[in-house]
N, C-alpha and C positions, 0 to 999 in steps of 0.2 A: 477558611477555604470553602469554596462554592462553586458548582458544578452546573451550568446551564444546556440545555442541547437545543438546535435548531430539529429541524423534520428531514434529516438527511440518514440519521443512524440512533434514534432514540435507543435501540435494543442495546447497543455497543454500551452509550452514554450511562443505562441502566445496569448493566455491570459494571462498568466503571465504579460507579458507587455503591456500589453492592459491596467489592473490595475494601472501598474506604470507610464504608459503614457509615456513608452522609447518607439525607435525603435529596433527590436531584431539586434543584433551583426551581420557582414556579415560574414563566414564563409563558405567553403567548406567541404564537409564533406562526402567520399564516399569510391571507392574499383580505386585500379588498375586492369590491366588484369585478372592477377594472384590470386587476391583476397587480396590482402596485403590490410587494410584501409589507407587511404590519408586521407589529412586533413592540408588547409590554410587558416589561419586568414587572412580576405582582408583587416582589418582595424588598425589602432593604439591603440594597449593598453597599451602604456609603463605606468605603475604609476597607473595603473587605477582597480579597485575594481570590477571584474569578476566572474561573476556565470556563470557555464553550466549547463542548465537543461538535462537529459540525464537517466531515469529509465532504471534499466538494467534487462528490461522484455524480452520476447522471440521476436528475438534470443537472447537468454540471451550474448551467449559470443561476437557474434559481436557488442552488443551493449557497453557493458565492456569495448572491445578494444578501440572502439569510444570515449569512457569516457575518460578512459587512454593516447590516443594520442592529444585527444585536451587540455587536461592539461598542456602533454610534451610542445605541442606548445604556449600554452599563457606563460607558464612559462620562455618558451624561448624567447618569446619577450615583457620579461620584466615588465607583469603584475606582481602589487603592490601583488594582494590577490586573490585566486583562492580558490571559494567555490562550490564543487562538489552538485548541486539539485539532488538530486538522490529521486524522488517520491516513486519510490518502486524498494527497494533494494534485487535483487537476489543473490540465494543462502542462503538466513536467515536463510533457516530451514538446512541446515549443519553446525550446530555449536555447536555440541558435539560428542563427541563419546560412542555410548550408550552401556552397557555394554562393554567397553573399547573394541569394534569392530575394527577390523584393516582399520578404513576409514579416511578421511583430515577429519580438522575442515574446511574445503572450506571458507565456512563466516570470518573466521580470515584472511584466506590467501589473499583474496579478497579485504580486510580492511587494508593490509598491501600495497598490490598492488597501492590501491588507494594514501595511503600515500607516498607511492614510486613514484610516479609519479610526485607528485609536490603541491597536493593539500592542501591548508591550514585549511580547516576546510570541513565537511560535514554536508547538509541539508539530511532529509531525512523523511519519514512518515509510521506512526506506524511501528514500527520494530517488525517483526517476536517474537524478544524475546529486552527487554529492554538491556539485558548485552550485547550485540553485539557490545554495544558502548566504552564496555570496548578495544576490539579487535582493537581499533585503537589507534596511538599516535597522534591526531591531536584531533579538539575540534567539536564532533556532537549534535546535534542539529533533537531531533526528535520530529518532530510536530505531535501531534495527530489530526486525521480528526476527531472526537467525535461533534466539533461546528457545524460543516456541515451534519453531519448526525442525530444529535440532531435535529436540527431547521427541518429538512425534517420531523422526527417523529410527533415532536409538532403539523406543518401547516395538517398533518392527521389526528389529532384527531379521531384514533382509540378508542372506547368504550373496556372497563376492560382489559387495557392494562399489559401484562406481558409481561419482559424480560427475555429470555430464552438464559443460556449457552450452545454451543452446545455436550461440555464434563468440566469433571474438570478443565484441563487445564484454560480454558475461561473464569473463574469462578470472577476473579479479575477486568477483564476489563465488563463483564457483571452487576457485582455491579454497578461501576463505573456508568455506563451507568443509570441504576435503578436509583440511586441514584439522580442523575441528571433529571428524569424523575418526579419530587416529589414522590423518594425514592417509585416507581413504585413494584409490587409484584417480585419476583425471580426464575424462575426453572432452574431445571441442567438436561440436560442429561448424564446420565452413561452409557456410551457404555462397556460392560463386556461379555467376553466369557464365559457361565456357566462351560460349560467341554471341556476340547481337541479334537479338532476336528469338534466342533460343531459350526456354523456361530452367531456370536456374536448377545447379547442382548440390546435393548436401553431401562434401565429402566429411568421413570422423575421420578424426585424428585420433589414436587408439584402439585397441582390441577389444572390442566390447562384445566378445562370444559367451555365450553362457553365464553373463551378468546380469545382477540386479540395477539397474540406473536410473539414476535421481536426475529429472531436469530440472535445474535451478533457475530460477528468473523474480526482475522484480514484482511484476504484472502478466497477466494473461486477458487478451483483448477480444481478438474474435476468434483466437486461437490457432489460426491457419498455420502458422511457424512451426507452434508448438507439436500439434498434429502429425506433420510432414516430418517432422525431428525423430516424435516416435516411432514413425512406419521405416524411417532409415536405420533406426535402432535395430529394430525388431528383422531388418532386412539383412543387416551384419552381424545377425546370430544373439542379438539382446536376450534373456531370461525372462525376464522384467521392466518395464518401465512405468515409474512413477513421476509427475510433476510437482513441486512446490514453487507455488507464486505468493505474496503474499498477498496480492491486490486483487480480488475479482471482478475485474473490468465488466468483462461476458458480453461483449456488444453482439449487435446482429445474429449470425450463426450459430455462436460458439458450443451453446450446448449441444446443440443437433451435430455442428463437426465433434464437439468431444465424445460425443454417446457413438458415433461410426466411426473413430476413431483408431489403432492398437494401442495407445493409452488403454492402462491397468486401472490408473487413479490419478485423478489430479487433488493435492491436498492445497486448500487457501486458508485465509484467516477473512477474519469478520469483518479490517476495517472499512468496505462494503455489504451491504445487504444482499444476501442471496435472491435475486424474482424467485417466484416461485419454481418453474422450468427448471431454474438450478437447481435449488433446491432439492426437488425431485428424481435427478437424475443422479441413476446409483453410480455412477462414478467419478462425482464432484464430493468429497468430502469439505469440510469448515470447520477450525480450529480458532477458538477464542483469545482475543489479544486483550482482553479485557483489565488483565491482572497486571501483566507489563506494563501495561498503560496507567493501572490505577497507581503501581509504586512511583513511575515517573514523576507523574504528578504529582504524587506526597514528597518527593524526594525536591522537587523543584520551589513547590509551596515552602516547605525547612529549610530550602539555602543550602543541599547537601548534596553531594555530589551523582552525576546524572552517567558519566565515561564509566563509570566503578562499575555497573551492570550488563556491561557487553566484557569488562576483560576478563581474556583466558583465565 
């Protein structure tokens, strides 16, 4: 087993093997003049069982690339099995066409690329939409961060805890979450436009007076939703409100709306890099997937079972 990383999440890549007690892969991995990406493996992997860690966060597309050419190359010298780590996989959220709009399913095309390239199977974490994994012909493997985020809930021991979906949509993974919480209380927010033209409503569903609440989501992006979710929280008598996303997108805005925000804390995980601005801002906390990630791994390298670490 052998651990490569592209220039997307080297920090991630470097726990990862911190857990497994390897040394990370020697490769090169950059641009020419031109901007063309380069990329040499300095070591020998003939025969040998290859993961590249590599989430294809912003810049989403040179990171892609990256993904894609150091595939080409291990597969071209001779690596046994090339499993694509992809912590957080761009492009999710194109993968439909909504009202049969004349746009790409991008996410498919993405998933095809990837298998095009050489890749034998794909790791990945919570996915945008579970089906995405149909878009591929190779065998994915999408680990939920839910353990990691769970145990961070637990160790808070927030008083009259409620888990809150931040729309319909969410509604599935928010049980989920509940439930695991000993089957913790439930709100939903319904974001609805009452009439055309008019800036949309956030009605809850639920009594959320005097509670602790948890907004669950898979990502947080420029965070506008999320924001506007808190302040309705916090308007129908919320105690508290926490976010957990696992993905920190952080486009545009986000930290300047989280930091003016009534957001208490928003907790993410690592499978992106914090810029710095997040970093910085005391109410963005980061939780390392690093460890989850590294057993996957080992567990997928032995041939042994990868479902066994999400059941109850």
């Amino acid at each position: 087993m052998m651990v490569f990383t592209g220039n997307a999440n080297p920090a991630l890549a470097s726990e990862i093997v911190a857990h497994l007690g390897l040394p990370l892969g020697k490769a090169v991995v950059g641009q020419f003049s031109d901007g063309e990406v380069m990329t040499e493996i300095q070591e020998n992997v003939r025969g040998r069982d290859i993961f590249i860690v590599q989430p294809t966060c912003a810049p989403t597309n040179d990171n892609l690339l990256e993904l894609l050419v150091m595939i080409d190359a291990l597969r071209w010298a001779s690596a046994k099995r090339i499993t694509a780590v992809i912590p957080y996989f761009g492009y999710a959220r194109q993968d439909r066409r909504p009202r049969s709009a004349r746009v790409p399913i991008t996410a498919r095309l993405v998933a095809k690329m990837i298998g095009s390239a050489g890749a034998d199977r794909v790791l990945t974490v919570d996915l945008h939409a579970d089906q995405i994994q149909g878009f591929f012909d190779i065998p994915v493997d999408n680990v939920y961060a839910s353990p990691i985020l769970l145990g961070d809930i637990w160790r808070q021991k927030q008083p009259k805890l409620m888990v809150v979906s931040p729309d319909v949509g969410g509604v599935v993974r928010a049980r989920a979450l509940a439930k695991r919480l000993d089957d913790a209380d439930l709100a939903i927010i319904d974001k609805r436009r009452p009439r055309a033209n008019e800036a949309k409503v956030m009605n809850i569903i639920g009594d959320v007076r005097g509670r602790s609440c948890v907004l669950v989501d898979d990502l947080v992006d420029t965070a506008g939703t999320l924001c506007q979710a808190a302040a309705a929280l916090k308007e129908n008598g919320a105690a508290r409100v926490q976010a957990y996303c696992t993905h920190p997108v952080l486009s545009g805005p986000a930290v300047e709306n989280i930091s003016a925000s009534a957001l208490d804390e928003l907790v993410v995980t690592n499978t992106i890099p914090l810029r710095q601005e997040a970093a910085d801002c005391p109410k963005i906390r980061q939780l390392g997937i690093g460890e989850l990630l590294a057993e996957t791994m080992r567990r997928v390298s032995n041939e042994e079972s990868v479902s066994s670490l999400f059941v109850d």
